[in-house]
C-alpha positions in Angstrom: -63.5 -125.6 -94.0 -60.4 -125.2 -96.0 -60.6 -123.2 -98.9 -60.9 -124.8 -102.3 -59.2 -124.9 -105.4 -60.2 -122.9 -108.5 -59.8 -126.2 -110.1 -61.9 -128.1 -107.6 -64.6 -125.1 -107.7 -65.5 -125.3 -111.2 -65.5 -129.2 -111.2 -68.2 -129.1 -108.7 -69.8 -126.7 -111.0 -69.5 -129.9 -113.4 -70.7 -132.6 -110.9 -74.0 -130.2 -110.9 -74.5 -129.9 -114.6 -75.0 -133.7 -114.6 -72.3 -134.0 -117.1 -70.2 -137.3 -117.6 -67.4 -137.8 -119.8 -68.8 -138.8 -123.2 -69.3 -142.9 -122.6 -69.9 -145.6 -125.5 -72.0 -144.5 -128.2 -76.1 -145.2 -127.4 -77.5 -147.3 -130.3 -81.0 -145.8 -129.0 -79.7 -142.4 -129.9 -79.0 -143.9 -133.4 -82.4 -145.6 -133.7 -84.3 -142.7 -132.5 -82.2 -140.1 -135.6 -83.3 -142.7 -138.0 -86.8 -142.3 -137.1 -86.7 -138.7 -136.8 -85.2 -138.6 -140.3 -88.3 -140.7 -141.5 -90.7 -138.7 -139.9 -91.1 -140.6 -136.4 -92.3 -137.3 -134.8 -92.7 -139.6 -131.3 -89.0 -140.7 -131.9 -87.8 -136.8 -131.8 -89.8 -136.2 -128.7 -87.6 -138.9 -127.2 -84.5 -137.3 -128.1 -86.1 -133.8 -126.9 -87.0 -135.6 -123.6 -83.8 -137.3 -123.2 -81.3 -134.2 -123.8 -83.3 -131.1 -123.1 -82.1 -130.3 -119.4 -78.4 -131.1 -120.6 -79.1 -128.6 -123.6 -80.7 -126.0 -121.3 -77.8 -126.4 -118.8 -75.3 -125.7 -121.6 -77.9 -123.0 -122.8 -77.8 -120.9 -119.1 -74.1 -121.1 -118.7 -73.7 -119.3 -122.0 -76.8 -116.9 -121.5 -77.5 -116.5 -117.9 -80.5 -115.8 -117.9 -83.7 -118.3 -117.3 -86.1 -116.7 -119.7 -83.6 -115.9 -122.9 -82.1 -119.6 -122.0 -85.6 -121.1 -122.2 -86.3 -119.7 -125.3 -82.7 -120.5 -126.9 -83.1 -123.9 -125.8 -86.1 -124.0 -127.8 -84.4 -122.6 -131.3 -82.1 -125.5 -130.2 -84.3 -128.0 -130.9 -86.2 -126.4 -133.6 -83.2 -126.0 -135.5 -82.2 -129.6 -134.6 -85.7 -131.1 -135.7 -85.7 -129.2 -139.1 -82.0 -129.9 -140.0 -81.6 -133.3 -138.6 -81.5 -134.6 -142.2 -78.6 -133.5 -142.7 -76.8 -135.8 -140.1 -74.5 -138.2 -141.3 -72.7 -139.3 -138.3 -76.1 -140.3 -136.0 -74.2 -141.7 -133.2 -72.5 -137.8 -132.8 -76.2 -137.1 -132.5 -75.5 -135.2 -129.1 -71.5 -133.2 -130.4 -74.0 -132.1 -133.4 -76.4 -130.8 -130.2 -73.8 -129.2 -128.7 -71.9 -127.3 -131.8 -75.8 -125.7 -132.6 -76.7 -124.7 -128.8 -73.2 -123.0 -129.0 -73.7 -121.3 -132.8 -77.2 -120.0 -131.5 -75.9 -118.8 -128.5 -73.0 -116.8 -130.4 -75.8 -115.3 -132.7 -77.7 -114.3 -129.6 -74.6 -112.5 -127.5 -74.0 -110.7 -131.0 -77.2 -109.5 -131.4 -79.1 -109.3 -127.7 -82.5 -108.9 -128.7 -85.7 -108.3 -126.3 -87.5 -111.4 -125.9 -90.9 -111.8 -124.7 -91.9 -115.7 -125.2 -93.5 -117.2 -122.3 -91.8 -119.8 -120.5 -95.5 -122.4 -120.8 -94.9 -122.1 -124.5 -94.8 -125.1 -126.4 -91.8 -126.3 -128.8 -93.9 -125.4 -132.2 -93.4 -128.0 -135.0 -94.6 -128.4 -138.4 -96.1 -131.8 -137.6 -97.2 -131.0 -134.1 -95.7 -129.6 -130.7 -93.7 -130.5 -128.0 -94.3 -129.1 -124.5 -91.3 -127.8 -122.4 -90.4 -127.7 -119.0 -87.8 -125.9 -117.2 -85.5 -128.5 -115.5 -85.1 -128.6 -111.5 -81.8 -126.2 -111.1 -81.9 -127.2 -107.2 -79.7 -129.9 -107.5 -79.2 -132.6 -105.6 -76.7 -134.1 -102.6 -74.0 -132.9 -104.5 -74.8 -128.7 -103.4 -73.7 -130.1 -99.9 -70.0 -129.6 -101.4 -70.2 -125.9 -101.6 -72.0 -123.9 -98.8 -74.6 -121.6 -100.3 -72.6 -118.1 -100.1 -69.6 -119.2 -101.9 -71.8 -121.2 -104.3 -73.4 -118.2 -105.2 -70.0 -116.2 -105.5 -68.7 -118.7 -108.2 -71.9 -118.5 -110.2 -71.7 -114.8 -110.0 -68.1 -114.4 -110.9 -68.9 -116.6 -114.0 -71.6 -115.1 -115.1 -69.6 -111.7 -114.7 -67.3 -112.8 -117.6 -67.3 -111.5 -120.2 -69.2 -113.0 -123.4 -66.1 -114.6 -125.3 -64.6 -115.6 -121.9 -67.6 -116.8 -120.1 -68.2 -119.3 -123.4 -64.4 -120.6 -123.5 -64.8 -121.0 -119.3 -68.1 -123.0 -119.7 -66.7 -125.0 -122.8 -63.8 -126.2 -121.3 -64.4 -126.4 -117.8 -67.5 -127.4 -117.4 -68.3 -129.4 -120.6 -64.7 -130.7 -120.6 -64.4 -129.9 -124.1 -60.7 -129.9 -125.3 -59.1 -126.4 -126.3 -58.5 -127.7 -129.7 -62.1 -128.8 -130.0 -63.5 -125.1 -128.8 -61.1 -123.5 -131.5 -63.1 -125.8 -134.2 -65.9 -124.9 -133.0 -65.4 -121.4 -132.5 -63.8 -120.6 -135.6 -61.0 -119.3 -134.3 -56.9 -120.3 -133.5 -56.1 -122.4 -130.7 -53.9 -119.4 -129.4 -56.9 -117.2 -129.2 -59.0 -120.6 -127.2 -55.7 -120.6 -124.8 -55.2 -116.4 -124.6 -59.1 -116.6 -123.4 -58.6 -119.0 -121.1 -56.0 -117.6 -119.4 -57.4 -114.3 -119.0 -60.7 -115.7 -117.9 -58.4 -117.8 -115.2 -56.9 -114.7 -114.0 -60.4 -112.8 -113.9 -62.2 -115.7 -111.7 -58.5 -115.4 -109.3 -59.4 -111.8 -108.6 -63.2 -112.3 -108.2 -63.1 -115.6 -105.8 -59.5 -115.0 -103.7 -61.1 -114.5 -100.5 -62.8 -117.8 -101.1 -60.6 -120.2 -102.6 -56.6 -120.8 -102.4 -55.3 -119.9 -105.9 -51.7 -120.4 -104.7 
């Protein structure tokens, strides 16, 4: 098998997130923020149902680690749920997602507290409770691109990165956000977006030479 490209290496990380390129806006995502707003507790649950693995798969490329992404995933949506009011633009219902899984996971590398939740817990709501589920991380045809040993060496050599780089890597390459769009959302110049970048490039060259061609 020939060796891969860096490139082609992290998009198959991409084709296993499940991610697609952000398509026409859903009008079901609008109706269902417009009942959430008015109290539809059933309506949230949709939304919860519909974007929790994407939000956990963000989640565990930020924080890898099942339990603390489990639990973050859940101050996701409990944060979502209680300030969902505040919404203007519904059909960004899902960039709004994002931006708070990404704010809680900053606030999580900067403080790295023990947690001790159990994984059975429910999501705990003022009205009621929503039961989670960890989604299937086995994948599907699509792990027949990468044989299992250099599969794990690229998951490895991400996680490996350091906090700041590992979030601009994930960001970028595997949520396809542009570099201009992580600085806003970051806080922070493009320059510093394109600095980490680069030096999370070079990092992932040394780490996974001896298994793809980084010319």
């Amino acid at each position: 098998m020939e060796p891969r490209s860096e490139n082609s290496v992290l998009q198959h990380e991409i084709v296993k997130s499940g991610r697609s390129t952000d398509g026409p806006v859903e009008l079901v995502d609008v109706d269902l923020v417009r009942r959430t707003k008015s109290g539809d507790v059933k309506a949230f649950e949709e939304l919860f149902n519909r974007y929790h693995k994407r939000v956990y798969n963000i989640v565990y490329r930020l924080i890898p680690d099942e339990t603390d992404a489990a639990d973050l995933t859940q101050d996701v949506f409990v944060k979502v749920f209680n300030s969902i009011g505040k919404l203007r633009a519904e059909e960004a219902f899902f960039t709004w997602v994002r931006m708070v899984a990404v704010n809680i996971c900053r606030d999580f590398i900067r403080r790295k507290p023990p947690r001790t939740d159990s994984l059975d817990a429910a999501v705990q709501f003022e009205e009621g409770e929503v039961r989670r589920e960890l989604p299937d991380t086995s994948g599907g045809p699509e792990e027949a691109l990468l044989d299992g040993d250099r599969k794990d060496v690229v998951r490895r050599a991400v996680k490996s990165l350091s906090d700041e780089h590992r979030v601009v890597v994930v960001l970028h390459h595997l949520e396809g956000l542009e570099v201009a769009e992580i600085a806003k959302m970051l806080g922070c110049p493009v320059g510093t977006v394109k600095s980490r970048l680069a030096r999370a490039r070079d990092d992932l060259r040394r780490k996974l030479g001896p298994y793809v061609d980084v010319g």
